[in-house]
C-alpha positions in Angstrom: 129.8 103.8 149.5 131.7 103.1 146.2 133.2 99.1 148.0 129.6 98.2 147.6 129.2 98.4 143.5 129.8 95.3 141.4 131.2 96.3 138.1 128.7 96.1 134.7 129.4 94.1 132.3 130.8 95.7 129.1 129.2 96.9 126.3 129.7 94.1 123.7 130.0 96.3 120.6 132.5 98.7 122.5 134.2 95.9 123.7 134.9 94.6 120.0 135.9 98.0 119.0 138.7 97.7 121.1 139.8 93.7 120.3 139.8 95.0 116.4 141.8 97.9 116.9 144.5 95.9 118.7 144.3 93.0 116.2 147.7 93.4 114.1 146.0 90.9 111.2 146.7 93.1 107.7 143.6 92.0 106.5 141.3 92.6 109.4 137.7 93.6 109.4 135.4 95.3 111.5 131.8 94.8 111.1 130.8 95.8 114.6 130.3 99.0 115.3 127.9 101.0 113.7 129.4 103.9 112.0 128.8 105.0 108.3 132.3 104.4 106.2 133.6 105.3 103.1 135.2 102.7 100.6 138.8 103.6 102.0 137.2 103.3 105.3 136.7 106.5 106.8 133.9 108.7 108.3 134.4 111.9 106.9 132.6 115.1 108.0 130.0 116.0 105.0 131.0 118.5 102.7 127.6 120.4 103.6 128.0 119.9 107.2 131.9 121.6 106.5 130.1 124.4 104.7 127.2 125.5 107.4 129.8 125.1 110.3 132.2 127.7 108.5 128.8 130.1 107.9 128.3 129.5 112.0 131.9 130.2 112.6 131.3 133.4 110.7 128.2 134.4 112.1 127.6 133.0 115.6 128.3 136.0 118.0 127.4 134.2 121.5 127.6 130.5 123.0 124.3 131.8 125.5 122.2 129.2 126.3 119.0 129.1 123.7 116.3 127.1 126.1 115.4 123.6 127.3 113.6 123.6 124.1 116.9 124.0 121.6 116.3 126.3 118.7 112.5 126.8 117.7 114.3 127.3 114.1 115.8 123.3 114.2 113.0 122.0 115.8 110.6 123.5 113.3 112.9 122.1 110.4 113.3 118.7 111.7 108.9 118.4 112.2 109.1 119.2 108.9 112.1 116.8 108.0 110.0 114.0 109.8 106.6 114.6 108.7 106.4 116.5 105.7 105.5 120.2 105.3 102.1 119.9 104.5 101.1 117.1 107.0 97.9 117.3 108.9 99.5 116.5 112.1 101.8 120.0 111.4 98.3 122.2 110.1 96.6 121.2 113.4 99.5 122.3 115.4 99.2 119.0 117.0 103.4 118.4 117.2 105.7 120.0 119.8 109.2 118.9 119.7 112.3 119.5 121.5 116.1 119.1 120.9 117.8 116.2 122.2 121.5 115.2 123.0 121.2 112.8 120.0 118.6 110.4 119.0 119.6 108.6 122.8 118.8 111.5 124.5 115.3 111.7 122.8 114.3 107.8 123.8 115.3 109.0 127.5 113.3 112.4 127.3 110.4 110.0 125.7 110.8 107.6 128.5 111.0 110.0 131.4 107.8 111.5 129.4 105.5 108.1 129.0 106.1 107.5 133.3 104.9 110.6 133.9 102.2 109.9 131.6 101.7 106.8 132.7 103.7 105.3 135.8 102.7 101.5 135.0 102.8 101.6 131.3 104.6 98.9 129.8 107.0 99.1 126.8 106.9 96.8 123.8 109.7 96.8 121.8 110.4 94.3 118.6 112.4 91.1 119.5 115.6 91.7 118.6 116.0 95.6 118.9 119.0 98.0 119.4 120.2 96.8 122.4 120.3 99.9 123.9 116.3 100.1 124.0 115.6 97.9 127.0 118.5 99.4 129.0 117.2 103.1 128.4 113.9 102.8 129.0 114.4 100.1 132.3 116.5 103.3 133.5 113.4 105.2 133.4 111.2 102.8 135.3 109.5 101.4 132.6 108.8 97.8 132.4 110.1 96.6 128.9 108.4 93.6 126.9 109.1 92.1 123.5 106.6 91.4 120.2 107.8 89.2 117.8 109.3 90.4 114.7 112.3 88.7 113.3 112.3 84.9 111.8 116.1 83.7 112.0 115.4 81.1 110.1 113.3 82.3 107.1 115.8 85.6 107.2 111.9 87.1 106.8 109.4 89.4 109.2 107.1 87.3 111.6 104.3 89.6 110.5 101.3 87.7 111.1 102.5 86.8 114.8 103.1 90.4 115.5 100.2 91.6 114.6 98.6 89.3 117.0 100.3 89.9 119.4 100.2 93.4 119.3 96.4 92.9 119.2 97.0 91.7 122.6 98.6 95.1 124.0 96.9 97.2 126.3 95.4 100.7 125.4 97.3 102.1 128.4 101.0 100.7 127.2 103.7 102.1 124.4 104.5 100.0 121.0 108.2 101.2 119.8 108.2 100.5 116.3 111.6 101.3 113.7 110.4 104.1 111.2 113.0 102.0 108.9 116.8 100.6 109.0 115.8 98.2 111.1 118.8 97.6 114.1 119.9 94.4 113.8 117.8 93.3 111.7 117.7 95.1 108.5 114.2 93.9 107.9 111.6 97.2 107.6 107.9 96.9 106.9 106.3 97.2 103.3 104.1 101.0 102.7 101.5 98.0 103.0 102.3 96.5 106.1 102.6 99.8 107.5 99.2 100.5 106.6 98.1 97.2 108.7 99.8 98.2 111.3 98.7 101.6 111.8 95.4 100.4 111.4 95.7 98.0 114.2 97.5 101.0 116.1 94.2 103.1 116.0 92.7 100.3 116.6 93.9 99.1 120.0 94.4 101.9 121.1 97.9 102.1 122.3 100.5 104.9 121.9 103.0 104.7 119.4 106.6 105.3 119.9 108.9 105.4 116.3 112.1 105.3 117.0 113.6 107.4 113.2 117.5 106.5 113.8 118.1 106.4 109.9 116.1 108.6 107.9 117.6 108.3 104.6 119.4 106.0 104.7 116.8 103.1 103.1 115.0 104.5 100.4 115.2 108.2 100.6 114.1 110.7 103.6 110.6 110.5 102.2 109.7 106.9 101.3 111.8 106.4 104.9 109.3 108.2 107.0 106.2 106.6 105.5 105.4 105.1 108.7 105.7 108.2 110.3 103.8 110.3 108.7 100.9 107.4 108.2 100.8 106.8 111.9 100.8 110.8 112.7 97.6 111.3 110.5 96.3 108.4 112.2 96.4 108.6 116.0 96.1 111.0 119.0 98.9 110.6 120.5 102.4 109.6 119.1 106.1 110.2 120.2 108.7 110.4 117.4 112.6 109.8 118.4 115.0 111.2 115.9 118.8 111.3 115.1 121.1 113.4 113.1 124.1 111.1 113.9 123.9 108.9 110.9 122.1 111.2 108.1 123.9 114.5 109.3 127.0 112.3 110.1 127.2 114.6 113.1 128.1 111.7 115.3 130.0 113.1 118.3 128.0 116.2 118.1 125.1 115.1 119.8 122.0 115.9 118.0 118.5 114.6 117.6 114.5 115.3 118.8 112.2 114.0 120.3 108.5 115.0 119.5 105.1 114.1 120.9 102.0 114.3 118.9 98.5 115.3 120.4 94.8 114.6 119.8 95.0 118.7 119.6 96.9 122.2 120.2 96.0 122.2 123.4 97.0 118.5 124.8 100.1 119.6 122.7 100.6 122.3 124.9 100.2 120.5 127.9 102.5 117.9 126.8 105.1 120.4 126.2 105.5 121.8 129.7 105.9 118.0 130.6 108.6 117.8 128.1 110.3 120.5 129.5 110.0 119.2 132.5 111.3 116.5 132.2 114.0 118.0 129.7 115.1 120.3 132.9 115.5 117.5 135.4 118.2 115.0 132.5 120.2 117.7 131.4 118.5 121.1 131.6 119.9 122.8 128.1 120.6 120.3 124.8 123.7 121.2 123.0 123.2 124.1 120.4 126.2 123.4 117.5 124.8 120.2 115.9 121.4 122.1 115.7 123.0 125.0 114.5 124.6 122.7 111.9 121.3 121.2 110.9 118.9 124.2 111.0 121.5 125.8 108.6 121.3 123.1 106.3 117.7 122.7 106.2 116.8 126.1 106.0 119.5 126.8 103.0 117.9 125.6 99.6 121.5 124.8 98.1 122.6 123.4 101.1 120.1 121.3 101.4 120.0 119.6 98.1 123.7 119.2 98.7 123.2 117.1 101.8 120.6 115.3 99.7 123.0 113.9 97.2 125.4 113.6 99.6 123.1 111.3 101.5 122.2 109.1 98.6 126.1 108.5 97.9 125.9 107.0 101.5 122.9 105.3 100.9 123.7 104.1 97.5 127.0 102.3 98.9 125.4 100.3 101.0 123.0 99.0 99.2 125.8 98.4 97.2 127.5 96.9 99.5 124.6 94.1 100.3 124.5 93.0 97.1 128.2 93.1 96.2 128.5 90.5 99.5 125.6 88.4 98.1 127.6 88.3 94.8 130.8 87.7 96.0 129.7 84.7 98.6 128.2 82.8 95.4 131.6 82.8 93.7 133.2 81.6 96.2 131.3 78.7 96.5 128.5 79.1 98.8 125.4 77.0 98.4 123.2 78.5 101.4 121.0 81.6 100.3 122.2 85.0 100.9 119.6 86.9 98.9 118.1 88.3 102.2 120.8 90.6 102.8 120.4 92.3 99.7 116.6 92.7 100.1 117.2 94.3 103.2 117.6 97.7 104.6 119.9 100.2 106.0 123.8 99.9 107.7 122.7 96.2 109.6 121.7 92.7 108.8 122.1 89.3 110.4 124.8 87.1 108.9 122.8 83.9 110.0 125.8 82.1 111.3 126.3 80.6 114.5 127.9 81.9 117.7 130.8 79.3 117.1 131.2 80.5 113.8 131.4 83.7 114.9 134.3 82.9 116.9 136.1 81.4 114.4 135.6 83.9 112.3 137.4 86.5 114.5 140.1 84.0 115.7 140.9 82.9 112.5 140.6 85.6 110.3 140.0 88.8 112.5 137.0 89.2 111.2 134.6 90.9 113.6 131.1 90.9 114.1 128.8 90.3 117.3 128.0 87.0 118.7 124.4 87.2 117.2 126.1 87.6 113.6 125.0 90.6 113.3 127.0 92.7 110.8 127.7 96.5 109.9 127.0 96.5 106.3 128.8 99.8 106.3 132.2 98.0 106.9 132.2 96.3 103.9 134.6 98.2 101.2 135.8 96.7 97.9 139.4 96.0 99.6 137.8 93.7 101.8 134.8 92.2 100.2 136.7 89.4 98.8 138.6 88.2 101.9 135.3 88.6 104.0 133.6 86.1 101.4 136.6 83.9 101.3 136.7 83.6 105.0 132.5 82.9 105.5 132.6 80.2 102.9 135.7 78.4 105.0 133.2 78.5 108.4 129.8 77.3 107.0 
């Protein structure tokens, strides 16, 4: 059976990885994979996260399994995370949500969840998107299609053209929208823009799908879930992906959610036993010690204002970090606009270079990034800022 496969190709970003950790270059820079770092370049565990992993260590008397849902505790705190406390969506008792092996583990359970809802819904998902998107949701027998979005040359949203387009989409199909942090492009709606575009939403018709991969990591875990909560109050029915990978920097741990929103409680209801359904058949039981880590956060007051600040050092860097590249590139010499990557949001952006230059740039200066350009904003550090601007202005 096995002599009859034909090996995949490999993943790009994970291929890189591997180039840049073999490179012996001293000065050597890696702006490909998409990990929050620290100005000496690590990914350190939070000191909250440290804290509420010691409490569970204390505590925790069993490793039992808790339920295809995960913890009603975490999955309470994270609708509330997501949506706000007092949201309309939360009164009705129009959200059920369930646990998820990471925020890639919730697209799957969503997937799984829209064909049974659905079997010849088609997905529409921005143009580009994580690259991961079309794979995922393919694997779940779902068509995928693209909207515009991105203009590479005006470094700007194509707005007007999606909006069009998406005026085109069937009532029976899913939208996939970024709640913010747009990956790769960096490029988030305005609270305006969102406005228009859940107005079109209710509009058309069609069911929303927000993919929340970075909540916090823009503006702040409220002004980040605008969209959210905006399209929640808006619509029937929603699904809502999130993460605690890059916020929680629980990476290897494995924890997100995925929730669906219904016209009412009891659509809700029936949407749940789907959910678990479908929860049963992927991987029966999510892991239980991110959660853990998570729900005791949330639910601690001090703990929670601690991750908080914690978060807006992360956040603060690179935003830092954008405009400390846009600086630097101007002393050294370079003519072509850069302001875009410091209007934009979150760990990615688009260099705007060219594939060849791209090469060059890793050949010549091991400086590593994906063949579209696009760059890790989080692997930027004050060590390297200067040789990475340096090395762009000798390729344009």
């Amino acid at each position: 059976m096995f002599n009859k496969l034909t090996a995949m190709p490999a993943d790009p970003i994970l291929g890189l990885l591997t180039q840049y950790r073999e490179d012996t270059h001293p000065q050597k820079v890696d702006l490909g994979v998409g990990v929050y770092k620290d100005p000496a370049g690590h990914t350190p565990i939070l000191k909250c996260v440290k804290k509420a992993e010691q409490f569970r260590l204390d505590t925790e008397t069993t490793k039992v399994y808790i339920g295809p849902t995960g913890s009603p505790q975490f999955n309470t705190l994270m609708t509330e995370l997501a949506f706000g406390a007092g949201h309309s969506a939360i009164i009705a008792n129009r959200i059920r949500t369930v646990s998820t092996p990471g925020g890639t583990g919730a697209l799957r359970v969503a997937g799984d969840f829209i064909k049974r809802c659905n079997p010849n819904a088609v997905l529409w998902v921005s143009d580009p998107t994580w690259a991961n998107h079309t794979g995922l949701f393919e694997a779940a027998g779902i068509t995928v299609k693209t909207y515009p979005y991105y203009d590479y040359d005006s470094k700007s949203l194509k707005f007007d053209e999606m909006l069009a387009a998406l005026a085109q989409v069937s009532p029976d199909d899913v939208v996939l929208f970024h709640a913010c942090c747009h990956n790769p492009s960096g490029m988030d709606f305005t609270t305006e823009q969102w406005d228009k575009v859940v107005a079109l939403t209710k509009e058309q018709g069609f069911t929303p799908l927000i993919d929340m991969a970075y909540q916090g990591f823009g503006d702040g875990v409220d002004i980040d879930a605008y969209g959210v909560r905006q399209m929640a109050a808006a619509v029937d029915n929603m699904i809502l992906c999130s993460s605690c990978s890059k916020n929680f920097g629980l990476y290897r741990e494995r924890i997100g959610s995925c929730s669906v929103i219904a016209k009412d409680a009891n659509t809700a209801n029936i949407a749940q036993s789907v959910l678990l359904y479908v929860v049963r058949c992927l991987y029966s039981m999510p892991p239980a010690h991110g959660a853990a880590i998570v729900e005791t956060i949330l639910a601690s007051a001090e703990l929670k204002q601690e991750w908080l600040d914690e978060l807006k050092v992360m956040r603060d860097r690179i935003n830092g970090n954008r405009a400390i590249l846009v600086n630097k590139l101007k002393a050294n010499g370079v003519d072509r606009d850069f302001s875009f990557i410091a209007r934009q949001k979150g760990m990615f952006s688009f260099l705007g270079v060219n594939p060849e230059q791209v090469a060059r740039l890793q050949k010549e200066f091991s400086i590593y990034m994906v063949g579209s350009s696009r760059i890790s904003i989080a692997g930027i550090s004050e060590d390297n800022v200067d040789y990475l601007a340096q090395s762009i202005a000798k390729v344009l």
